[in-house]
Every structure is written in structure tokens, then in C-alpha cells.
Steps between C-alpha positions, in 0.01 A plus 500: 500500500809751454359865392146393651369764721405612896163578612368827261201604707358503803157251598327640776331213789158589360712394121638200604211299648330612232745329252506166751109525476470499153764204459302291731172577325601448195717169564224365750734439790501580850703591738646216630582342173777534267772816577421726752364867455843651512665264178153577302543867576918464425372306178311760364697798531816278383324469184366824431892641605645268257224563182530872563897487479530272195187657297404854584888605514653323233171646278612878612855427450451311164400856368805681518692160412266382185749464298696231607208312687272536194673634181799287546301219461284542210610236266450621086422153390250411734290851584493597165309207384282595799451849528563590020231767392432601862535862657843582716184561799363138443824334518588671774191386662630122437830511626357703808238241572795230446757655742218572741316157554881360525603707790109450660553117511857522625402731760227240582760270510706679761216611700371121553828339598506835775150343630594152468816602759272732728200284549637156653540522880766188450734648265715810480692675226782281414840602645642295253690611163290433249129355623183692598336310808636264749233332763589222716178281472298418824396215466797320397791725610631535083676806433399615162622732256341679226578648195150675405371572126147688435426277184626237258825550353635281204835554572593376830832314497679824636258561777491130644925491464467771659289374751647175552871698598336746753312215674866252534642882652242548747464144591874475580457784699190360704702156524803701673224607779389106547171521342376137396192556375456503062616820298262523215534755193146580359409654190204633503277702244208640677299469155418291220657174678274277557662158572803440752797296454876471598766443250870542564492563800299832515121478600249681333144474630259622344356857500217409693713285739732779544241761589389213770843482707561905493142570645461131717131480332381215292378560096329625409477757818841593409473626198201707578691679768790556261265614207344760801815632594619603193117652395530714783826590420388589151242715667798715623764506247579812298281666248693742325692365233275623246647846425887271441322253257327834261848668566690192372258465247543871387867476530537205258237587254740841426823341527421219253305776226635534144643862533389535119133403586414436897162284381809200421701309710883558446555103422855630299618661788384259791686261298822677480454614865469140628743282301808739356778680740425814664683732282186384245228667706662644812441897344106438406437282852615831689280716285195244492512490871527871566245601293257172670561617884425862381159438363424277800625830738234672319239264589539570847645141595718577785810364380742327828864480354705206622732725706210621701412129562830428602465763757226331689577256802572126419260251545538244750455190457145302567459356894413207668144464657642490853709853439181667395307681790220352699143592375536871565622822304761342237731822441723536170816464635 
């Protein structure tokens, strides 16, 4: 979780049982089952830290920056075949739509593993190099490790290697402090898994088994406290990315206009832009950009230059459940 980010706001008492409430209401649970009210509320607000950071910054950011994060990477071949006969305006709208649906989900992805690592009252953050969750289990005494993914990923050989080294690390270290008990690396997606195995030495349950150990309830109970955490969370996240996606939008749409008639995309240009050395388009970027952030100034967009973000105070990184304060006023720190 390096670069994730401290508490951003304050939740008053009156806030917080409100967001435990609606958890419980929503997931059907009470009280005495599952986490306790302090991991729910630590869930929640872990998730709506983490989906602010990833999403609603990189969003602003991406403005000032669109032209490696979303320029750089138009490919002539492929977009063209997509986006011939249409208006710079309209393309822009696709590759907008593209970059912003790809940082959405991997914000999702971030903010989920956060709750996943708040909401079990048997596991903390991993100290370990390298994993996400370790929980000693209580019924049979297992320490387990996890390496955490949001979804299915095709490519997993690097993760589980990975996986499999950090594990034989922190085992060796438990071993040194006489622990007998089993060391057992998990990886575990927390959707779109549906059956459990163990191959290789690494477990992987299932999602629905996974969401069963962090919250100690049985399926499908613990998925419907899962699903409630993070639709409450989603009833707090940001709402103001708009104005970044129609300022990206604008911002592309002019840099990527035929200077000799603005209704056309530049395709000769964004070719010789993206695949020839600088000294080929290095002079017309400069120009193409100036004149882009100049028209979007005269929108009124409130332009924040990356020295000014620099400026601001670093993030820290995400807490545990148990450093979090008791169900009281949560102060930015």
C-alpha cells in the first residue's frame, strides 16, 4: 500500500454509527456476529481513503499530465481504425472514457484489498515484505499469509513466485521464535473465484471462502457484509471528478486538432509524435500544449500545476483497524 493515504476527513459520533448502522442493515447482521463495530467502521473509511486517493487525485492530476498518461499512448494503427471520420471532440471523448473506467476499476481494486485488511478482527496488516494480511487462525492455531488481488488476473506466475519467497522469509522468521503451528501463503481474489484449490504449495480459496475467514461468518452472510461495506463506502466517496474528465476531454480534443482544419484529427502528426525521436515533434508538442492549457485557462478550469502539488504534505500510509480511534470524533491527522 506505499503512496496510499491517512485519514482525509473527519466522521463525527453521530457519522460513524450511522455508517455501522447502515452496514448492518444492509448486510443483515447483528451485533454479535461477524467483526465488531469498530473493524466495520475502520472498513469503510479504509475504502473510501483508498478510492479517493487512487481515483479523484490521479483524475485532477491526469489533467496537467495528459500527455504522457493519455497521448503517449494512443497507438496510430489501432485508434485510427477506431476513431477515422470522427471529430478531434469525439475522439477525445473515447480515449477519456478509456483512461477513466481504467483508473475507476483500479482504484476499486485498491480500495477493496484496504477493506479486506480493515474488516477481519483476526488479521492485521502484514509486517511482512511483500504480502497484504497475516491472521493466525483460531481455530487451528495456522498462521496465514496473504497476498490479496481484487479480481482475476491471467498472468499470475510473478505474483505467486512472488508469493511463495515472502512466505519461506517470514516462516523462517516465525520458526526462529519456536512457532510449530503451519505457515500457509494464500492467494486470494476477493472476486470472480469461485472454486478453491491448492497447487504448489500456495492455497487459494475461493472468493467466497476468503471473504468467510476475514469476517468469521459463514456464506453466504459473508459476502453480504462485504458487498454492504463497500455500498456504504460508495455512499461516501468523492464526487468531483467531473470538471478533470471535461477538462481532459477539452485538453485532448485541441491538442490532437489538424491546425489546417480543427473539425480533423491530426492522425499525421500523432503518428510522428508517438513513434519517431523527439527532435521530429518536440517544437509542435510545446506549441500544441501551450496553446491547449490556454484555452482550458479561459474556461475557468482552475488549473493545479505539479509544483503546487508537490507542495502539499505527504500522505501517510493506510492504518490498521486497531490504530484507528474508538467510535468517537476520528480527526485528520
Amino acid at each position: 500500500m506505499s503512496g496510499s493515504p491517512g485519514v482525509t476527513r473527519s466522521y463525527s459520533t453521530d457519522e460513524q454509527r450511522e455508517i455501522v448502522a447502515n452496514v448492518r442493515r444492509l448486510s443483515e447482521t447483528k451485533p454479535e456476529q461477524g467483526p465488531d463495530d469498530q473493524h466495520i467502521l475502520s472498513a469503510v473509511i479504509g475504502f473510501v481513503e483508498q478510492f479517493n486517493y487512487w481515483y479523484s487525485r490521479v483524475m485532477e492530476n491526469a489533467v496537467v499530465q495528459y500527455r504522457n498518461l493519455v497521448i503517449k499512448r494512443i497507438n496510430p494503427f489501432v485508434r485510427r481504425i477506431q476513431c477515422e471520420g470522427r471529430s478531434p471532440l469525439e475522439m477525445a471523448f473515447i480515449l477519456i472514457e478509456d483512461y477513466n473506467a481504467r483508473n475507476f476499476v483500479t482504484a476499486g481494486g485498491w480500495a477493496l484489498e484496504a477493506m479486506a485488511i480493515r474488516l477481519g478482527h483476526d488479521n492485521q496488516k502484514s509486517a511482512s515484505t511483500g504480502l497484504d494480511i497475516q491472521r493466525i487462525d483460531p481455530k487451528t492455531g495456522d498462521y496465514h499469509l496473504y497476498i490479496l488481488k481484487s479480481g482475476l488476473v491471467t498472468r499470475n506466475s510473478d505474483i505467486l513466485s512472488s508469493l511463495k519467497k515472502h512466505v519461506r522469509a517470514a516462516e523462517k522468521l516465525l520458526r526462529q521464535d519456536r512457532f510449530k503451528g503451519q505457515v500457509v501463503g494464500n492467494y486470494a481474489i476477493l472476486a470472480g473465484k469461485t472454486q478453491g484449490s491448492f497447487e504448489d504449495g500456495i492455497r487459494r480459496p475461493s472468493s467466497g471462502e476468503f471473504w468467510e475467514e476475514i469476517t468469521s461468518l459463514p456464506a453466504p452472510k459473508c459476502i453480504a457484509l462485504a458487498l454492504a461495506v463497500a455500498a456504504e463506502a460508495g455512499r461516501l466517496v468523492r464526487r468531483d471528478s467531473d470538471p478533470h474528465i471535461k477538462a481532459l476531454k477539452r485538453v485532448v480534443a485541441d491538442y490532437i486538432a489538424d491546425r489546417g482544419d480543427p473539425a480533423k484529427v491530426d492522425w499525421e502528426f500523432i503518428s510522428r509524435r508517438n513513434m519517431q525521436q523527439d527532435a521530429a515533434w518536440k517544437g509542435e508538442d510545446k506549441v500544441r500544449h501551450k496553446r491547449a492549457m490556454e484555452a482550458l485557462a479561459a474556461s475557468g478550469y482552475t488549473i493545479v500545476k505539479p509544483e503546487a502539488k508537490k507542495a502539499k504534505k505527504k500522505m501517510k500510509p493506510a492504518r490498521n483497524p486497531e490504530d484507528d480511534p474508538p467510535l468517537k470524533e476520528v480527526k485528520s491527522p
